[in-house]
Structure formats: C-alpha cells, structure tokens
C-alpha positions, 0 to 999 in steps of 0.5 A, spaced: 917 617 127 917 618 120 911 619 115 910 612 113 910 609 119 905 614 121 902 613 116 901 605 117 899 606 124 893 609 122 892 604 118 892 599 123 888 603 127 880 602 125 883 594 129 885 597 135 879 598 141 880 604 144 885 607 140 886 614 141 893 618 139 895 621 146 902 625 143 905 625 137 909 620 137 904 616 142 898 612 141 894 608 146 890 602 146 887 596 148 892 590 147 889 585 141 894 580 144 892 578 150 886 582 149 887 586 155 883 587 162 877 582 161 874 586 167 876 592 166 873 593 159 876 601 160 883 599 160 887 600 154 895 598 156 898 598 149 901 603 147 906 604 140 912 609 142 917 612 139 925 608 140 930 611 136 929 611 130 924 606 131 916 605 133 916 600 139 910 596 142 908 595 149 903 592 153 903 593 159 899 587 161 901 581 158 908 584 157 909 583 150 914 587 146 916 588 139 918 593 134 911 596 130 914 593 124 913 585 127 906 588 131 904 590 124 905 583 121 901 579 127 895 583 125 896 583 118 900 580 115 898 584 107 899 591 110 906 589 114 908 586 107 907 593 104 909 597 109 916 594 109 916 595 101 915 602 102 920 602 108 925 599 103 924 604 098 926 609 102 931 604 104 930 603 112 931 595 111 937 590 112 940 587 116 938 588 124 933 593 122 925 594 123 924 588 118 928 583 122 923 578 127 924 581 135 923 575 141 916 576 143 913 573 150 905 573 150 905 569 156 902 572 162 905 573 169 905 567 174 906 571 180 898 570 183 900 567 189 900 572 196 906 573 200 908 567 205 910 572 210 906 575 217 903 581 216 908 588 218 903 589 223 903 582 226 909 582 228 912 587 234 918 589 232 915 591 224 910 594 226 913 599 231 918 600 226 912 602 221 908 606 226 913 611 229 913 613 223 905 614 221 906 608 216 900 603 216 904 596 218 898 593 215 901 594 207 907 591 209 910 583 210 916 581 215 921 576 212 926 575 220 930 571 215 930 574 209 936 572 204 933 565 206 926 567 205 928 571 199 932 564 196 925 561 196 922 566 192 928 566 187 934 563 188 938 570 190 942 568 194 949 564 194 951 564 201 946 566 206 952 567 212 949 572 217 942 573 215 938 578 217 930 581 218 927 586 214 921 589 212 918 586 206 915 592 201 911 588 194 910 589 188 905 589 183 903 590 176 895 593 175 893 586 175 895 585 182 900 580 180 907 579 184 912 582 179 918 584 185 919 586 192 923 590 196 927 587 203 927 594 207 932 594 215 930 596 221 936 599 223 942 602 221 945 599 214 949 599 209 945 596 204 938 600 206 933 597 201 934 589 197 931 589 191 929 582 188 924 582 181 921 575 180 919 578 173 925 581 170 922 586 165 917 589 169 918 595 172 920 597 178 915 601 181 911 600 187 904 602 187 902 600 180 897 595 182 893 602 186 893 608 181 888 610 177 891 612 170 885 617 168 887 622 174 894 625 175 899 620 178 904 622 183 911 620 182 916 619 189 922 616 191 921 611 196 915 606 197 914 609 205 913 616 202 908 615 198 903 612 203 900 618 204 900 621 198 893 620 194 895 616 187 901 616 188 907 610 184 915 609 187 920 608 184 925 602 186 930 603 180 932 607 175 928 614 171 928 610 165 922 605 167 917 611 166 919 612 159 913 607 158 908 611 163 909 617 159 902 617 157 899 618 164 899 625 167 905 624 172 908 629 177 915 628 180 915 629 188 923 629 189 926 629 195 927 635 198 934 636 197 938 641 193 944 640 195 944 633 192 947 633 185 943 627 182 937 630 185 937 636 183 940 633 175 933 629 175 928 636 177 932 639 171 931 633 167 924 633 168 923 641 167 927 641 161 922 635 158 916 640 160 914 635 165 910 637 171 915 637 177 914 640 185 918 644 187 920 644 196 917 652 198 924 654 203 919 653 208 920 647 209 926 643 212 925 636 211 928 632 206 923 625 205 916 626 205 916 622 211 919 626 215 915 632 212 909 628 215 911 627 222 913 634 222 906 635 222 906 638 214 899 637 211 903 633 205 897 634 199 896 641 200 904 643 199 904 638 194 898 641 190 900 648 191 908 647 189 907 643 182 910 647 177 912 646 170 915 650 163 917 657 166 915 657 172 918 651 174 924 653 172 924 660 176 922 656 182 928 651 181 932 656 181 931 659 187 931 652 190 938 649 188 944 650 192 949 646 187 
C-alpha cells in the first residue's frame, strides 16, 4: 500500500460505520453497499486489504469485490477523480491498472431455503456412523443418493452411474445462507469428501455461520473436528480462502501429523506469518482431533496449553517435525 492510497482511505473513512484500521494495510467496516447486518447493527464485514501492489475491497456479506479505486468512485466520485489524478502522477495508471472498471456483483446470496434431505440423526445408519465417533448426528443431513440428489441442487453431475449414500456437511456464510456443502462416505473410499459450492466465490469453510468473530477462533481441518472444538471453522479447500479472515484472531489446529510434508509446510508457513499456531505435545499419538477425542483427551485444554506463535512456536515445531 502506498501513501496516496493510505492517504485516501482515511479520507474516505468519516463515511465508513465502524471503521477502524485492524493492521497497517487492514481496515475494517460496516459495508456501505448492502448496508451490512440490519440485525446485527455490531457487524462490520467490509474490509479494505492489501492485493499486490493493489488495495482490495470485500464485503463478507453481500459478496461484493472491487479494487478500492472503483470502491472509492461508488462513494465519491469527486475524491476518486483526485485520487487517480495523483495516482497518475506518480504514474500508477494505464491500461489494466487501478483505474480501470472491475465486475462488481451486489447481489445477495439466494441460498435461504434448508436442505431437502433427512436429518443425520434420523437415519440408522448415519446416525450410528456419526455416534461411534462422539459427533452429534443432529448437525448433519443424509443424501442415500447423493450425486442424484447433488444434480438438484446444482447439476454436477454428468453421468450418475453407480450412486452412492453419503453424509451431507453444509455450509453457510454468517447470514446463514447455504453457500456449499460437503458429501462425506460412510466406509472406505477413494474420494472420502465431495465438495459441491452453490455460490462459487464464497469460501470454503465450514462453521462461518457459528463463530463469534470478537473472540479467537480456531482453525482446523475437517468439519467433523471442529464439533468439539469452541469457536471453531473448517477448512473444505484451500489456505488461501483465509486471506480475507486475516482480520479475525485465528489459531491453526493442524492434524497431528509430523511426518506429513504439506502438514508441517503449512505450520511453518503459519509460524513464519506470526500467526498463532498449536503444536501437538509428544504425548499425544493420534493424528485428528477426533480421534484425540475418542481416545478420551480433554481437547480444549491441550489445545489452550499447546498454542504458540514467534519463537516459541518455532522451538516447539522443531522438536515436533520428523521431516
């Protein structure tokens, strides 16, 4: 971000509700677009962030995604003039630069209706399935054909062929609007997870719908886990989604698995952004917080007594890995 930018950002701000400058190159506030939560009237999911050499705008509600230069234009159009005139004094315009128009989509997410599928719990086989391991069926669906079921959602699907049952895991954004949902097998399976996005730029996170954002909020690996973790997200694709969550206090849970390559890259990843991250105590042998879990760990107070970030992190880690 470079002065001008940070510069007009603060200009800008008096119009922001509840805004307030999280990091240097992160500010926070209530989306003037949408007009954000009108229960809430707290939430502020608008955020201005850093991409490239570029600033980025995001509303976390009405999905709405635009260069701050174009952001700037809605709000005012006077101000943006002057701020691309400086821009272009310092000669940051031209073709594909911050001047030029983005897509932007204002529309909010249609995905209100529930899932027409039996609960989990309300079927044997699930819910034996989910209780065996100590996971309360009750937060769960069951699709008995799922690519079927999956092509009436969102055609997915080309050729059905052999169908199969599958737990379903939803998901929502904090609006509670169904964005996406994963199809889970009950048994052995080369593709254990099916994950299907009815809003294609939404993130793929399980949990967004549950967290309270002004405490820290835990970070794991599967949807499963992080049932019996308090305020607690799941990632259902890639680490990249979180860029836009980098406001919130995050704490990465990782599987407990040093010999795992990718595993223990993300971990050092995490402890070279600073970013708070636990480390599994020798102690402990099982690889998923699940099965930490059923072998009768109190999960919350290794997870409290086991997070660490800086040097202290990296100390841990290093006596964690084995690759």
């Amino acid at each position: 971000m470079d002065l001008i930018d940070s510069k007009y950002i603060g200009l800008v701000s008096s119009r922001l509700q509840k805004f307030k400058r999280v990091k240097s190159d992160l500010y926070n506030f209530r989306c003037p677009l949408c007009g954000d939560s009108q229960k809430h009237k707290n939430k502020a999911r608008g955020y201005v962030y850093p991409v490239k050499a570029d600033m980025n705008f995001k509303c976390h509600n009405c999905g709405a995604s635009a260069t701050f230069s174009s952001f700037l234009k809605s709000l005012d159009p006077i101000l943006y003039k002057q701020y691309t005139f400086e821009k272009f004094q310092i000669r940051n315009t031209g073709k594909g630069s911050i001047i030029e128009k983005p897509k932007l989509d204002f529309k909010k997410p249609v995905f209100k209706k529930k899932l027409n599928l039996p609960r989990a719990s309300e079927v044997s086989i699930a819910k034996e399935y989910l209780e065996r391991r100590m996971i309360d069926p009750t937060k769960f669906y069951f699709a008995n054909n799922f690519k079927k079921w999956v092509n009436t959602q969102k055609q997915t699907f080309d050729t059905i062929g052999r169908d199969e049952s599958r737990i379903i895991i939803p998901m929502y954004d904090t609006e509670r609007n169904l964005i996406g949902f994963q199809g889970r097998s009950l048994g052995p399976n080369s593709v254990k997870y099916i994950t299907v996005m009815l809003k294609e730029e939404a993130l793929k996170v399980y949990g967004m719908d549950r967290i309270d954002t002004e405490k820290s909020v835990y970070v794991v690996e599967g949807p499963f886990d992080s049932t019996f973790i308090d305020n607690s997200i799941a990632l259902c694709g890639s680490d990249g989604d979180l860029e836009y969550l980098k406001a919130y206090d995050l704490i990465y849970a990782y599987d407990n698995e040093p010999r795992n390559k990718e595993i223990v890259s993300r971990i050092e990843r995490c402890i070279g952004d600073n970013k708070r991250v636990v480390i599994w105590p020798r102690g402990i042998e099982q690889k998923d917080i699940n099965d930490m879990v059923l072998a009768g760990h109190d999960i919350m107070s290794v997870l409290e007594s086991n997070t660490y970030s800086g040097l202290e992190a990296q100390v841990q880690f290093n006596i964690w890995k084995k690759v």
